[in-house]
PyMOL commands that place a pseudoatom at each C-alpha (Angstrom):
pseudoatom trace, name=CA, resn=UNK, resi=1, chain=A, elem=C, hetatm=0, pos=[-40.992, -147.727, 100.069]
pseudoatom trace, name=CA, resn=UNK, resi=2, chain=A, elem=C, hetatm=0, pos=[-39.676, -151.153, 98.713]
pseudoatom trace, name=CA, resn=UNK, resi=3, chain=A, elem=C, hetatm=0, pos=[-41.973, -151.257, 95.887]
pseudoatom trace, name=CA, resn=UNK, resi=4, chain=A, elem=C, hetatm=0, pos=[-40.716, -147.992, 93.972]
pseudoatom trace, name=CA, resn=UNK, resi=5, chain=A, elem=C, hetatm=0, pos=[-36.997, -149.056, 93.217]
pseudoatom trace, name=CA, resn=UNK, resi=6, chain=A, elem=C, hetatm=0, pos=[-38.776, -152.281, 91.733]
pseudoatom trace, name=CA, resn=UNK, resi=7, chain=A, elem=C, hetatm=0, pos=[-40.846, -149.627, 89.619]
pseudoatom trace, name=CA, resn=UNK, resi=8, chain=A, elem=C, hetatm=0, pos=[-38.318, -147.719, 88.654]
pseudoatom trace, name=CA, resn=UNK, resi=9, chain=A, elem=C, hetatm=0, pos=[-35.964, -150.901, 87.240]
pseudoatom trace, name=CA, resn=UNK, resi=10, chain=A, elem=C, hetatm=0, pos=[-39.284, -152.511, 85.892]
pseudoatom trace, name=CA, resn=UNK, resi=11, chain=A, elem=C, hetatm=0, pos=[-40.109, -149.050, 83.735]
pseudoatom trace, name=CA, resn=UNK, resi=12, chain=A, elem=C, hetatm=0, pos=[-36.235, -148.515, 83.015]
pseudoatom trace, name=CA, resn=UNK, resi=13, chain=A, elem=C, hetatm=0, pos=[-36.032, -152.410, 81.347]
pseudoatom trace, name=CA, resn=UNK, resi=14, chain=A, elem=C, hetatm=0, pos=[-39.749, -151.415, 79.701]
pseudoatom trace, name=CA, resn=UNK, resi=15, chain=A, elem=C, hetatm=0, pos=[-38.198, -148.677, 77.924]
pseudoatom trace, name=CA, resn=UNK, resi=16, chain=A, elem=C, hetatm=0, pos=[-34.434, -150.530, 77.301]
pseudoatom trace, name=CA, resn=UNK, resi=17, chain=A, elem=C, hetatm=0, pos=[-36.668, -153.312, 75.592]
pseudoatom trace, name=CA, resn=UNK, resi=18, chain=A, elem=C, hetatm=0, pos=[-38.411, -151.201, 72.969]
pseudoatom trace, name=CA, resn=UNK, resi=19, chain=A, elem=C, hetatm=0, pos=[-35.770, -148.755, 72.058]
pseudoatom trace, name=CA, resn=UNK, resi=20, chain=A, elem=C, hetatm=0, pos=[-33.995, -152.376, 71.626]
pseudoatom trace, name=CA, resn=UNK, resi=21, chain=A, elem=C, hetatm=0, pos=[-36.963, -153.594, 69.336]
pseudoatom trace, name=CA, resn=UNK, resi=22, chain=A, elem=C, hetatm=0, pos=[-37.083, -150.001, 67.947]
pseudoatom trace, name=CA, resn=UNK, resi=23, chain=A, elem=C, hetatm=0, pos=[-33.822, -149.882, 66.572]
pseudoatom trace, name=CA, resn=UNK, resi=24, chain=A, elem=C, hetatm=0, pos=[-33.472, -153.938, 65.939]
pseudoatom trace, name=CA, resn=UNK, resi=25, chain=A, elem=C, hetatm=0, pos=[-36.861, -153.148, 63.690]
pseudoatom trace, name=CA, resn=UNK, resi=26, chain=A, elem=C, hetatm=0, pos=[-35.453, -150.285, 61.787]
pseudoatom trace, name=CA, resn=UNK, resi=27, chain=A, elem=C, hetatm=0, pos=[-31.980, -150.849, 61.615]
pseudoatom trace, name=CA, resn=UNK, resi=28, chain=A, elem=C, hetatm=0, pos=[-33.338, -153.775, 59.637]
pseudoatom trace, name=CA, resn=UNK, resi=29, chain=A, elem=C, hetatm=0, pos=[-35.152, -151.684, 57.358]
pseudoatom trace, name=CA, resn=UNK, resi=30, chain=A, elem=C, hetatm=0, pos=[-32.094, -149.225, 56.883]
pseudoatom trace, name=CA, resn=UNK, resi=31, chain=A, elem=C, hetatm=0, pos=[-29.565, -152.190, 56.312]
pseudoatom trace, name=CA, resn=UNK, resi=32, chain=A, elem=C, hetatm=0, pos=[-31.923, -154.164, 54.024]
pseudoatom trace, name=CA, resn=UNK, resi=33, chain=A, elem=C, hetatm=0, pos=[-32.821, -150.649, 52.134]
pseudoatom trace, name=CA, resn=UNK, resi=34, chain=A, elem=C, hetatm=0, pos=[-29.306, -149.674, 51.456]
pseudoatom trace, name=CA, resn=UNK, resi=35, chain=A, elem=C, hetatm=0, pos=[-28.060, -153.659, 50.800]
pseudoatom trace, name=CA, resn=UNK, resi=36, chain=A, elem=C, hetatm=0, pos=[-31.087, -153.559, 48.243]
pseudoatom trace, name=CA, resn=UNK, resi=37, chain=A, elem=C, hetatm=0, pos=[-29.623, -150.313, 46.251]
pseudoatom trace, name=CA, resn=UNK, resi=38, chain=A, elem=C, hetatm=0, pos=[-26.773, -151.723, 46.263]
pseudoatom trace, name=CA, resn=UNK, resi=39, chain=A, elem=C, hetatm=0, pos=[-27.470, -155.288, 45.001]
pseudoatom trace, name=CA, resn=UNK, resi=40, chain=A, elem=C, hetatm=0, pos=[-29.457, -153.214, 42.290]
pseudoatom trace, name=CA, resn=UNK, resi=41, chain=A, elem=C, hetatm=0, pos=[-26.670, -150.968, 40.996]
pseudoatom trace, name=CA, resn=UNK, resi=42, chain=A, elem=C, hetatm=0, pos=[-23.985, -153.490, 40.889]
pseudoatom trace, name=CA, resn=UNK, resi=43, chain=A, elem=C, hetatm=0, pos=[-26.675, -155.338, 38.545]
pseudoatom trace, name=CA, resn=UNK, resi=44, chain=A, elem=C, hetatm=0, pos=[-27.093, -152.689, 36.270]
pseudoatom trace, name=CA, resn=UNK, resi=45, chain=A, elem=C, hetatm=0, pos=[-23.082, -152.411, 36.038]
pseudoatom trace, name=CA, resn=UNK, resi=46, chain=A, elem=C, hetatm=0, pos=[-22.555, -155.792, 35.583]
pseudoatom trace, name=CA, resn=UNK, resi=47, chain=A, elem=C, hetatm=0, pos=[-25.032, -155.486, 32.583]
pseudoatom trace, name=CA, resn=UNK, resi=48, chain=A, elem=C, hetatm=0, pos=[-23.394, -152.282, 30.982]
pseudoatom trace, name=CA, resn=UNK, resi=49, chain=A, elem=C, hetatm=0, pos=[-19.872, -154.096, 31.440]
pseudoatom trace, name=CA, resn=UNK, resi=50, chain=A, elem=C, hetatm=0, pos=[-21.489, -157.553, 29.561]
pseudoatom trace, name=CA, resn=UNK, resi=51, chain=A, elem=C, hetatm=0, pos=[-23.360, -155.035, 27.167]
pseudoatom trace, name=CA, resn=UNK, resi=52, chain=A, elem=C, hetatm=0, pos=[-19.374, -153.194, 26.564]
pseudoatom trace, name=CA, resn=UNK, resi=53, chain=A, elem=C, hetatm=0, pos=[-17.920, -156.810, 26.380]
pseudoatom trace, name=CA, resn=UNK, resi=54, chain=A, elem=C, hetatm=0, pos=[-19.948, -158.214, 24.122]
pseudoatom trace, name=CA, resn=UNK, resi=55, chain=A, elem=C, hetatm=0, pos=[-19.873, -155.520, 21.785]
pseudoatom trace, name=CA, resn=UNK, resi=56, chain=A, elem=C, hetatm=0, pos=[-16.394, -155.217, 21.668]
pseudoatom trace, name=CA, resn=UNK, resi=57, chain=A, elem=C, hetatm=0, pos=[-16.238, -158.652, 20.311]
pseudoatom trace, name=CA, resn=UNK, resi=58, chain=A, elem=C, hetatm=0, pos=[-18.630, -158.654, 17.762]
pseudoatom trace, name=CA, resn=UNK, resi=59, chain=A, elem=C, hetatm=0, pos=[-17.291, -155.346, 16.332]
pseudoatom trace, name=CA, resn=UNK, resi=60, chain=A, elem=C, hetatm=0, pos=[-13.915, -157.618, 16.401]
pseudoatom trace, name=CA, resn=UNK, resi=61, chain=A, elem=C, hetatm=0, pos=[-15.661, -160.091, 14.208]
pseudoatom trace, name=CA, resn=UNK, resi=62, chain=A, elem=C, hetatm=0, pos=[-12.936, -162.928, 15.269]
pseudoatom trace, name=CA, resn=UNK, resi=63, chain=A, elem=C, hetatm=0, pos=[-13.626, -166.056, 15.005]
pseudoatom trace, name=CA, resn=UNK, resi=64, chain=A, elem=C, hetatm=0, pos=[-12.274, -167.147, 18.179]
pseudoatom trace, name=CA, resn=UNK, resi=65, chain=A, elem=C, hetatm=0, pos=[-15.537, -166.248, 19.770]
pseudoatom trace, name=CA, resn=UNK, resi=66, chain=A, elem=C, hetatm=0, pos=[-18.795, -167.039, 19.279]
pseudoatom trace, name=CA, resn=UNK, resi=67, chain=A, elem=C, hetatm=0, pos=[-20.938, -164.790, 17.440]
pseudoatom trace, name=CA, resn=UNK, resi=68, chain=A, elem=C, hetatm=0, pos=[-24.285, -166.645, 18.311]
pseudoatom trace, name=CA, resn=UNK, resi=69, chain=A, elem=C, hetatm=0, pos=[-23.303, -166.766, 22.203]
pseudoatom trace, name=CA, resn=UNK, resi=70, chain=A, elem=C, hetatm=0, pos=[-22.347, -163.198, 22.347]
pseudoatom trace, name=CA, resn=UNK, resi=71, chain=A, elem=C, hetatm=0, pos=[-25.504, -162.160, 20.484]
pseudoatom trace, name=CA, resn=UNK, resi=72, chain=A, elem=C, hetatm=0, pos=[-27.701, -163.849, 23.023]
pseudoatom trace, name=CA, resn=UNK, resi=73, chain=A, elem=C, hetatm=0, pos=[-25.602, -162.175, 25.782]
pseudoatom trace, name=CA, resn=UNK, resi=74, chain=A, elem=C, hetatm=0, pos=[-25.890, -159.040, 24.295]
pseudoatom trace, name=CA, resn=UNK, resi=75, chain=A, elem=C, hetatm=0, pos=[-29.698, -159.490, 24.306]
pseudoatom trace, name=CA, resn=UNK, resi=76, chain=A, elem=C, hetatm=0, pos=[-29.899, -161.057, 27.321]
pseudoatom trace, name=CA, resn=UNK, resi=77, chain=A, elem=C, hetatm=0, pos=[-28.508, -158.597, 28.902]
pseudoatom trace, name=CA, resn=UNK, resi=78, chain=A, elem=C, hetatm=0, pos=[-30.375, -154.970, 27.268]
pseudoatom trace, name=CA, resn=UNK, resi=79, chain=A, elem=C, hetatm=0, pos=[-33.288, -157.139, 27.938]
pseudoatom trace, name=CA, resn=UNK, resi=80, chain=A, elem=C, hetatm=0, pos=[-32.277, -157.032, 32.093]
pseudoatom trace, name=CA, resn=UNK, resi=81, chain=A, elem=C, hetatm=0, pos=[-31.954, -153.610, 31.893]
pseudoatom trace, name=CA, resn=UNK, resi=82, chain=A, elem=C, hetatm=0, pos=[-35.123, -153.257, 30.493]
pseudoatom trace, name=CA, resn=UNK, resi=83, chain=A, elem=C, hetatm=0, pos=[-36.594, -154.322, 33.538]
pseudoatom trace, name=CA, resn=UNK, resi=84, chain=A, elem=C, hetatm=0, pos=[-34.342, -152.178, 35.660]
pseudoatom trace, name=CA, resn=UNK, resi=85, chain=A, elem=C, hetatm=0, pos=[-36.585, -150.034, 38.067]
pseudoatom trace, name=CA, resn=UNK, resi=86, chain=A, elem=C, hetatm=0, pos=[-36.000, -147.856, 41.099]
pseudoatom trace, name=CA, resn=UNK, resi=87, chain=A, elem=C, hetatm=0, pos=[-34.485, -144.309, 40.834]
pseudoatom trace, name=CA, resn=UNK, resi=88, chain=A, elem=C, hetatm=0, pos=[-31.030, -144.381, 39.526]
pseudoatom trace, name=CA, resn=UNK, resi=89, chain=A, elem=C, hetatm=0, pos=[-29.308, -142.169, 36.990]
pseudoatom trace, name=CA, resn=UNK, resi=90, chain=A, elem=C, hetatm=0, pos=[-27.260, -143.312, 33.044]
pseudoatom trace, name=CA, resn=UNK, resi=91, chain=A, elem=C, hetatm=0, pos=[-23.491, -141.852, 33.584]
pseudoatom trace, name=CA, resn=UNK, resi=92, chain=A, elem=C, hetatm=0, pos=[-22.068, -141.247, 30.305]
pseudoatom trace, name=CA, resn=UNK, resi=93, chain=A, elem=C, hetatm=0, pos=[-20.290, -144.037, 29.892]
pseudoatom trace, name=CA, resn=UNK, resi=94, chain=A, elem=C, hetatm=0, pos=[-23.301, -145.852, 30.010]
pseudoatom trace, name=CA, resn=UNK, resi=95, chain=A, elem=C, hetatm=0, pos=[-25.052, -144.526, 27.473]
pseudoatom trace, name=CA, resn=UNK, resi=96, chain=A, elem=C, hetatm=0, pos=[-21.781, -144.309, 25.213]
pseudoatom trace, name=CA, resn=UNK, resi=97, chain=A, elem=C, hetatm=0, pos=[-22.228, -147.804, 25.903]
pseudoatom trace, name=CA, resn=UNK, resi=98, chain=A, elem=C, hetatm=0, pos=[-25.662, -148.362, 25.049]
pseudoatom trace, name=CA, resn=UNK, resi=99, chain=A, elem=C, hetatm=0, pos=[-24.960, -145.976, 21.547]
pseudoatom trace, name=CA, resn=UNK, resi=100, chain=A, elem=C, hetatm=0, pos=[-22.440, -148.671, 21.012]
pseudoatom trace, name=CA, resn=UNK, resi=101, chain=A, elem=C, hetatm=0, pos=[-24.916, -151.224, 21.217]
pseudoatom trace, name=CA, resn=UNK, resi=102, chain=A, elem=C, hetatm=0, pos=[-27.708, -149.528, 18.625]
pseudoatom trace, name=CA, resn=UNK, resi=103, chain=A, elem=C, hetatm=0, pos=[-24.703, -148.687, 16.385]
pseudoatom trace, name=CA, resn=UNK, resi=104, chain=A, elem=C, hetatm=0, pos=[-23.693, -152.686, 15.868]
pseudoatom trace, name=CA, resn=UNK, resi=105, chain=A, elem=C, hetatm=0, pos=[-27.881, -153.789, 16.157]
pseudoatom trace, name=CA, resn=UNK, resi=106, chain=A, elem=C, hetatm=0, pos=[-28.896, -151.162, 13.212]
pseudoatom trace, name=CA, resn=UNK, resi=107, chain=A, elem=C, hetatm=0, pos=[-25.735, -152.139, 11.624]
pseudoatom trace, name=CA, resn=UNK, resi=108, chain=A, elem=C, hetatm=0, pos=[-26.181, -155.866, 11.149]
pseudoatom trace, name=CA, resn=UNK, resi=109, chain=A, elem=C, hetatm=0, pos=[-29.717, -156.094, 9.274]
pseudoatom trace, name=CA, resn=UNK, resi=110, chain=A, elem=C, hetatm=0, pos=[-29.903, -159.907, 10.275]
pseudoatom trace, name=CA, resn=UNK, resi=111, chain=A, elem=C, hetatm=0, pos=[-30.139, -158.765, 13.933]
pseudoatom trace, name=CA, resn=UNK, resi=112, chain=A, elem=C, hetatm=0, pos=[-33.467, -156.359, 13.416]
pseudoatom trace, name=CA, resn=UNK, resi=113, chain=A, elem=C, hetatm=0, pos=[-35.660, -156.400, 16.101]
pseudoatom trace, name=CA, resn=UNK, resi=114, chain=A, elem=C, hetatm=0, pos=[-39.556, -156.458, 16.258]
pseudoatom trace, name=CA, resn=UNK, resi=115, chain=A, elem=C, hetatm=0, pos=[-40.490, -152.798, 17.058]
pseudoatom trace, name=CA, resn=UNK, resi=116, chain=A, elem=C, hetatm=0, pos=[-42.372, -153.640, 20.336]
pseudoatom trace, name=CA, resn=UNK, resi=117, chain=A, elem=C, hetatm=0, pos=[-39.327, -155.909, 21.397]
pseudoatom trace, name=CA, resn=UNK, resi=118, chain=A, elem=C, hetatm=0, pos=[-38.449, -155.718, 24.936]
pseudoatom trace, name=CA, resn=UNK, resi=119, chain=A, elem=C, hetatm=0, pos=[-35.287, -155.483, 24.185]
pseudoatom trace, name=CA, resn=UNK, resi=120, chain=A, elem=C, hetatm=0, pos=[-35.357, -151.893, 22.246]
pseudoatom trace, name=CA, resn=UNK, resi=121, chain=A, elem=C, hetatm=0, pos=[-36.401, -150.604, 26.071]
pseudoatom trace, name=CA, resn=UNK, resi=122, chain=A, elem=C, hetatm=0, pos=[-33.246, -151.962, 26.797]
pseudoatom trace, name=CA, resn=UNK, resi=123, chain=A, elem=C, hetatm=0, pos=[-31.650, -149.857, 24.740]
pseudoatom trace, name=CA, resn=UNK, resi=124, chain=A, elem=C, hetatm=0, pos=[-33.834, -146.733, 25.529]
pseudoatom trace, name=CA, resn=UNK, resi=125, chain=A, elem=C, hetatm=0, pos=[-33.184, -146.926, 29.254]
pseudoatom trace, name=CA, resn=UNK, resi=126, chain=A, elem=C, hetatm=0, pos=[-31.162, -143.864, 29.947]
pseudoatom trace, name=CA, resn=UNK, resi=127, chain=A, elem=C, hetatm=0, pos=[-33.908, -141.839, 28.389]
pseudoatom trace, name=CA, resn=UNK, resi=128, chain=A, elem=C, hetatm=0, pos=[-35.647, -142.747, 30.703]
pseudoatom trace, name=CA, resn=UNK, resi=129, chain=A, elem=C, hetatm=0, pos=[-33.232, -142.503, 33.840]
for i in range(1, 129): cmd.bond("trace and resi %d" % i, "trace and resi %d" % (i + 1))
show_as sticks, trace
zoom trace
């Protein structure tokens, strides 16, 4: 008669440990999934807002800022989205953006890129997503 109560409490802290592990296990996974996307997209934004930047100030042409370091930036960062993966979607501002981007590149002839450039995928991206 003694031993079932110890049964019950033994089967009871059984089942309290793996619904424990259970949810400590994918809790994890739902946390580090949605942490992940997250991390991700406010990459990609921070790109399109450098890509905007940038642009703006070359179009500017002022001398105050430097065309070299903004033309690596720019490049730098069409060349991060190229690399982009996952499943996310282009809003229209972004490609407005990236429009902006090819407009100033095809109109600056000393800026022409090799045609297998990884940086043209850049600017192809929201064909893509």
């Amino acid at each position: 008669m003694t031993t079932r109560p110890w049964l019950i409490h033994v089967l009871w802290f059984i089942g309290v440990l793996v619904s424990g592990g259970l949810g400590y296990y994918l809790g994890g996974q739902t946390v580090g999934s949605v942490l992940g996307r997250l991390y991700m997209q406010n990459r990609r934004t921070f790109q399109f807002s450098d890509i905007a930047m940038t642009v703006t100030a070359l179009e500017k042409s002022d001398p105050a800022f430097s065309r070299r370091r903004d033309i690596d930036r720019l490049r730098f960062s069409l060349l991060n989205l190229a690399y982009q993966d996952g499943e996310w979607k282009c809003t229209e501002n972004d490609r407005r953006i990236l429009a902006r981007a090819k407009t100033w590149l095809e109109a600056n002839p000393d800026q022409q890129l090799a045609p297998d450039s990884p940086v043209l995928d850049g600017l192809k991206i929201c064909e893509a997503h």
